[in-house]
N, C-alpha and C positions, 0 to 999 in steps of 0.2 A: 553643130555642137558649140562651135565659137561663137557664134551670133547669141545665142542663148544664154551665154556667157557675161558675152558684152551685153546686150541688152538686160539682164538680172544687175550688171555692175551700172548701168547707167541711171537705174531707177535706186537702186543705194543709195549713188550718190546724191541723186536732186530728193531723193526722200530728207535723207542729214542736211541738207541745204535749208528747206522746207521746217524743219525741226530747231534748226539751229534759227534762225529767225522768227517763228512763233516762240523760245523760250526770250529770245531779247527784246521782241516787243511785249510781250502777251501784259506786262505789267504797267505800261503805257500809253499818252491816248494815240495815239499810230493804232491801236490794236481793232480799238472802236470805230477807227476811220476805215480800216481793213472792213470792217464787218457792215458799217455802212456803206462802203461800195457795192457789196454781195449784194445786201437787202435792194437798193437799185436795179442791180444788175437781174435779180432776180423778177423783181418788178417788171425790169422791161421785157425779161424774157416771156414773162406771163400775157404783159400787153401784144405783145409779135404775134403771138400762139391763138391769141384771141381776136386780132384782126383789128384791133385798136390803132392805126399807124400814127394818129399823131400823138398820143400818147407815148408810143414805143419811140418814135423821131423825138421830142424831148429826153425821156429817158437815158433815151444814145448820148445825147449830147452831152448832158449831166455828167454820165460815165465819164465820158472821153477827155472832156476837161479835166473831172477830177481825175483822173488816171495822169493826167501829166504833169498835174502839180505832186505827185509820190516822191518824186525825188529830194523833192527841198522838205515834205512833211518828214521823209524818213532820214534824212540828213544826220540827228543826232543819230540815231540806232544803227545805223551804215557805220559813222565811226565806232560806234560799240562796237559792231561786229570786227570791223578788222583790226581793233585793238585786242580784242580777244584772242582773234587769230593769230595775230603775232606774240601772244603768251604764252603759244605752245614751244617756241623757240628762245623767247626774252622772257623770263617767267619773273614778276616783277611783284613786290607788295609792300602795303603801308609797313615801317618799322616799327616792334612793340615797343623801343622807346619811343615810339612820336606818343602811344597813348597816356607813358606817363610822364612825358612832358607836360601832354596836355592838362592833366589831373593837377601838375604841381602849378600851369597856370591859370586852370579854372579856380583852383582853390584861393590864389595869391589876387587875386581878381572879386574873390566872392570874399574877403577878409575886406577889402576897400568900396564893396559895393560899387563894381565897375562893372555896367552890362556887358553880355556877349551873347553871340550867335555862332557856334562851329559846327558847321554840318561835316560828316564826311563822306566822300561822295566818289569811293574809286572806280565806279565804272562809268561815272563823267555822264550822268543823267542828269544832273539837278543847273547844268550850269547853260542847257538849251532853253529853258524853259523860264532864265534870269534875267532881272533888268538891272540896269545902270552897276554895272561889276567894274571895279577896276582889276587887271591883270597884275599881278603880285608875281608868281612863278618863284618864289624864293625858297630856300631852305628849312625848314622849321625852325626856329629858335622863339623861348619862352618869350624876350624881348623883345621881338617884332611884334609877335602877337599882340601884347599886354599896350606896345604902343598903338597898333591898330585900335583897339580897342578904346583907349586912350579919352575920357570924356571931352577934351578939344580937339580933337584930332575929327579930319571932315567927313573919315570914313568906321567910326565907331557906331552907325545907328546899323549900317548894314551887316550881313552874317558876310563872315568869311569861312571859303570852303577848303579843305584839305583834300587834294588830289598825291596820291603816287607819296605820299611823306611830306609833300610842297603844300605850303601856302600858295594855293593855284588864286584866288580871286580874295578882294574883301571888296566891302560895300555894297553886298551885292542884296539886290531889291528881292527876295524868294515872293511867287505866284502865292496869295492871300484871299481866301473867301472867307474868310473871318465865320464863320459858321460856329453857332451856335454849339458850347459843349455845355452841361447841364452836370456830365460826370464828374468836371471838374473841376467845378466853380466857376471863377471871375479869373482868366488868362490875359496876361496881357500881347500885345502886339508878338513879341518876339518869341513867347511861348506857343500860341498859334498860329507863327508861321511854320518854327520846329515842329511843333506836331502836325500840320499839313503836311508839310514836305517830307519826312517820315514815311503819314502812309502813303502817298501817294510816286513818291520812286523806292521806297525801302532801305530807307538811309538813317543811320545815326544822329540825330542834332544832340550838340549841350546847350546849355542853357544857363547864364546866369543872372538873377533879375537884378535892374538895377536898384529897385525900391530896397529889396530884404535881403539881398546878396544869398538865397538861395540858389542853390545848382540843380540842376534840372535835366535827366536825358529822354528824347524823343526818339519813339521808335514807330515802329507800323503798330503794332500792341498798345499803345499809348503813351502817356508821358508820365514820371517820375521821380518826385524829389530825391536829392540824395545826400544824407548827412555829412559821411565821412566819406574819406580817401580809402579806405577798406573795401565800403559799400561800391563806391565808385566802380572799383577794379571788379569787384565780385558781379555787378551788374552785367557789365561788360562781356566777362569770362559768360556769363551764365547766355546773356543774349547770342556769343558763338554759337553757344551747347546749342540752343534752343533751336536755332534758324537750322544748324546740321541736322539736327533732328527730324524738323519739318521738314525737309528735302529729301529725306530717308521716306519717310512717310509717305511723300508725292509718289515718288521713285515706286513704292509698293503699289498704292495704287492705281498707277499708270498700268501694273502689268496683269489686272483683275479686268 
């Protein structure tokens, strides 16, 4: 009766293992890499079965290599993972005045027609997948920012990202396929990296052009001018609602 025990406890756990890792990649290209290992894997096993060996002897090998580069592909998602973990004991989150700080310096920014890029980015996806970032780590304050951003200053073309409340990075180069949007008009550089990176880690960018001092937020749903500091706040509030919702939703029908 104890073996049965243990054995029912031992498949729980590597089940929630298993679980908890397809939720941290699934939105990532780890996920795709995962799946093209299968498809391989699958291949070879079709070639073995069919008596193909040199077919099936490449295949292996394919595997095998890529099987041991996992480590450094899954690199960022491994720190997701144990920074998650340790939130069940360190329970840690952005402060709502960092948002309206930020609102009072996107605005004082978009009054002088000073570009910007603030992704924010607390489960630390956006900053694996960045080039030429300088390490900031500092506290929020509206005047760092604004001088970050600063149009002489060397690190104003790049986005800087907000990790944990911290200005974690500025300068930093966000991944660009410049892809064609039709819905949206004519985007400039710093608009379509925002809305890349958006949807593809599910992060917040703002947005301020430097042409029209328009403010701008990015989300996986798309991007969005926004007039006032009201609209601002309401957008935001409303993008919480929205995203709990959609998670409810999931939630239901995972269990159909």
């Amino acid at each position: 009766m104890i073996h049965h025990v243990v054995y029912i406890l031992d498949i729980a756990i590597i089940s929630a293992i298993i679980y908890l890792i397809y939720k941290l990649i699934r939105k990532t290209e780890a996920f795709k890499i995962i799946i093209g290992l299968l498809v391989i894997f699958i291949f070879y096993y079709v070639a073995k079965e069919s008596g193909l060996e040199l077919t099936a002897t490449i295949l292996q090998r394919i595997f095998q290599i890529s099987s041991l580069g996992l480590i450094l592909i899954f690199q960022p998602e491994l720190r997701t993972m144990l920074r998650k973990l340790g939130g069940f004991f360190t329970f840690t989150q952005e402060k709502k005045e960092i948002i309206h700080d930020i609102e009072e310096a996107a605005f004082s920014m978009s009054k002088d027609k000073v570009g910007a890029l603030i992704i924010f980015d607390p489960e630390e996806k956006v900053t694996f997948q960045t080039e030429d970032m300088v390490k900031i780590n500092a506290d929020y304050s509206n005047e760092l920012l604004e001088t970050i951003f600063f149009k002489n200053s060397p690190l104003h073309d790049g986005a800087v990202i907000i990790q944990n409340g911290k200005i974690a990075y500025a300068g930093c180069k966000l991944p660009l396929k410049a892809s064609v949007r039709k819905e949206y008009g004519h985007l400039g550089t710093r608009h379509l990296a925002a809305l890349e990176t958006a949807e593809m880690f599910d992060v917040t960018g703002i947005v301020v052009s430097e042409e029209t001092g328009n403010i701008s937020i990015a989300t996986s749903r798309g991007i969005r001018k926004i007039e006032t500091k009201e609209k601002f706040r309401l957008f935001l509030k409303e993008r919480k609602k929205a995203k709990k919702r959609f998670e409810k939703i999931q939630k239901k029908q995972k269990k159909y």
